[in-house]
N, C-alpha and C positions, 0 to 999 in steps of 0.2 A: 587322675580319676576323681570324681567328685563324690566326696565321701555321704554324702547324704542321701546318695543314692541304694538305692537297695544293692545285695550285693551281687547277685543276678543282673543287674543292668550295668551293673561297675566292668563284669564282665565283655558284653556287651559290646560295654563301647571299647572297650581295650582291643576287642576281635576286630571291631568296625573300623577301628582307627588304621589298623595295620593295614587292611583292604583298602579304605580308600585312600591311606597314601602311596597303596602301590609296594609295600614292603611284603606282600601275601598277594600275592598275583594269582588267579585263576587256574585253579588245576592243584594250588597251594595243599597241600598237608598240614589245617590246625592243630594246636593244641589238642589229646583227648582229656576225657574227663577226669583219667588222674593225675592227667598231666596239671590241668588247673586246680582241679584242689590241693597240689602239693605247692603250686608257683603261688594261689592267691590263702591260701588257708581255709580255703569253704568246704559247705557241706559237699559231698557227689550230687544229693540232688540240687545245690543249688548252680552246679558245674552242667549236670542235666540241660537244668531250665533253659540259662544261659543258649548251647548249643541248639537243643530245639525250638526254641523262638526264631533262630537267626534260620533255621531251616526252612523253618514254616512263611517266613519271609521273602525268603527265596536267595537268601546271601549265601547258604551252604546248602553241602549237599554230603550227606551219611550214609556211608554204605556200610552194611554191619559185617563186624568181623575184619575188615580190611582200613576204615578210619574215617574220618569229616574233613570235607578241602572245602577249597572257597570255589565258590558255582560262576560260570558265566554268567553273566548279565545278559539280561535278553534284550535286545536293542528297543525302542519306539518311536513310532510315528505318530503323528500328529491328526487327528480326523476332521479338525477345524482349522486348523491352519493349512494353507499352499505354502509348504513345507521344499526344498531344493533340499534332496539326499544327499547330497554333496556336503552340503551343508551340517544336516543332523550329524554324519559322520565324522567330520570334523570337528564341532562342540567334543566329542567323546576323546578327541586328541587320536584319532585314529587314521587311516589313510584310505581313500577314497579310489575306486579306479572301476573305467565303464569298459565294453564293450560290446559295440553297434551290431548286431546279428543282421538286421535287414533294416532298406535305408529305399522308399520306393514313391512313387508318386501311381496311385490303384481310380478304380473308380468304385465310388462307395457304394455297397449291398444298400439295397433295401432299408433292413433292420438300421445299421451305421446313419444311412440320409433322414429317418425318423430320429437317431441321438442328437444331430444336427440339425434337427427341425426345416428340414430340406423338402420341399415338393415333388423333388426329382433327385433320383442318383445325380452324384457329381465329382468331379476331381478332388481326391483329399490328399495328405502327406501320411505315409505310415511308416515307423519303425519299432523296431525290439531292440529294446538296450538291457545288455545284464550290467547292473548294479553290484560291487566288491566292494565288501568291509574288508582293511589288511588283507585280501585276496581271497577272501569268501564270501561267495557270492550270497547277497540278502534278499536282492529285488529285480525279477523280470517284469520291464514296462512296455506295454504297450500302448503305442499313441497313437492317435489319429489327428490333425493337427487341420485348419478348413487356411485352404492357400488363400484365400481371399482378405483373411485376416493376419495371416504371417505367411507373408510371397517368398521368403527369403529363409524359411524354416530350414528346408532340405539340404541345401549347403553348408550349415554350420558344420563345427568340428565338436560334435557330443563329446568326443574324449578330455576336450579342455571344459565344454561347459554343459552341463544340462540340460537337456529340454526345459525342465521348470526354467531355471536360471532366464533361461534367452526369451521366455515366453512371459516371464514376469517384467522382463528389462525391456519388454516392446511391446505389447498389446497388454494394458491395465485390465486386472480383470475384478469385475462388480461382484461376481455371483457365483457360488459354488454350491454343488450338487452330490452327494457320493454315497455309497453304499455299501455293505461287506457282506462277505459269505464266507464260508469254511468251504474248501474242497480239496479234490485230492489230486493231484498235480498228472496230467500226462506223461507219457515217458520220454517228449522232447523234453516238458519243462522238469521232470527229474534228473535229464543230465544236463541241463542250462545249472540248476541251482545245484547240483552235486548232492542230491538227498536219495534215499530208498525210497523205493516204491510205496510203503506201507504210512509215511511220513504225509503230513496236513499240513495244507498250507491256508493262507491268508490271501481275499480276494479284495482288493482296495478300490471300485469302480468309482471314476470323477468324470463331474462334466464341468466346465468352465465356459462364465461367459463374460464378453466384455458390450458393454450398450446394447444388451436385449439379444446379441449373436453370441452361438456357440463356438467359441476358439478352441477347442481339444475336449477331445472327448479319452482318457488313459483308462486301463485297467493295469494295476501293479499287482503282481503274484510277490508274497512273502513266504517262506517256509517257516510256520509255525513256532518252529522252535528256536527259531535266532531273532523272530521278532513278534512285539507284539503292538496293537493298534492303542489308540485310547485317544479321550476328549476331558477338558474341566471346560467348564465356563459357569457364570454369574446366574444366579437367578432368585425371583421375590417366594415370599416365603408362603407359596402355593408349589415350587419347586417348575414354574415354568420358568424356561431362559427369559433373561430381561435382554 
């Protein structure tokens, strides 16, 4: 620890350190508060602090009377980037696994030939794939995919690779489009995702295009609580993106 650090942060990082190398695994039972003023010699309140900073962070979680463990991590996506889930979940060192719910060749509604900027209903590709972190599920996708731009969509094997993946590795895409809402999940998509009824999830709608045409048009359902969205990027010091 670095001694010039206050002694609340000395704290800190000693809890931080354990967590991120995996020595205090989620679900972990911390140190309590007398427990570290008796291991580091500090005040209670500066044993307090400590603990609740890291809560309010979102590293721990206190439940009074019974103790402080170390809190799941809530996973994130990307809102700027075409992102391959596969992908995110593997940075985390974790293991990745899909399955195809429906796998179909439709003709597209109305509303759908308008996201495709379409004059006329037409042939599209649609599937539902549930998305699993370590065998919990994070993400139902829905795609719609224009055959005209990827002929060859519907036969792939999602289970080995991605929609994203196959659709980044063959149709370049220019231009992305998307949007988010909070809603609360139907009772297919509650037993897709294995959540209650009562539980909010995350609405991720994308549209992709490559040379001025629409290649997929997805909506990804997240369950709130094992994921969350987010964006950084650059910008001049009016605060619009550069």
């Amino acid at each position: 620890m670095n001694i010039m650090q206050p002694l609340y942060a000395q704290v800190k990082d000693h809890i931080m350190g354990n967590i991120n190398s995996g020595a205090w695994a989620p679900g972990s039972r911390v140190p309590s508060e007398n427990e570290l003023v008796e291991s580091f010699r500090i005040s209670r309140m500066t044993a307090n602090r400590a603990l609740r900073e890291l809560a309010d962070d979102g590293y721990l979680a206190r439940v009074p009377g019974v103790g402080t463990f170390v809190k799941e991590q809530t996973a994130r996506a990307s809102l700027l980037e075409l992102r391959n889930i596969a992908e995110e979940i593997k940075a985390r060192g974790h293991r990745h696994t899909s399955h195809v719910i429906t796998r179909e060749k439709i003709t597209a509604s109305q509303t759908l030939s308008e996201e495709f900027e379409w004059k006329a209903p037409r042939p599209v590709f649609h599937v539902i794939i549930v998305h699993e972190e370590n065998n919990v599920p994070v993400q139902i996708e829905y795609r719609w995919v224009s055959p005209d731009l990827a002929p060859d969509f519907l036969i792939q094997n999602f289970n080995r690779q991605t929609p994203t993946a196959y659709l980044l590795s063959n149709v370049p895409v220019d231009e992305l489009e998307h949007s988010v809402q909070a809603l609360m999940p139907n009772p297919g998509q509650q037993r897709l995702l294995r959540i209650a009824a009562h539980e909010p999830c995350l609405a991720l709608h994308r549209r992709s295009w490559s040379k001025g045409e629409v290649v997929t048009v997805a909506t990804l359902i997240y369950p709130a609580n094992r994921y969350s969205l987010h964006s950084r990027y650059k910008t001049n010091a009016s605060g619009k993106p550069l």
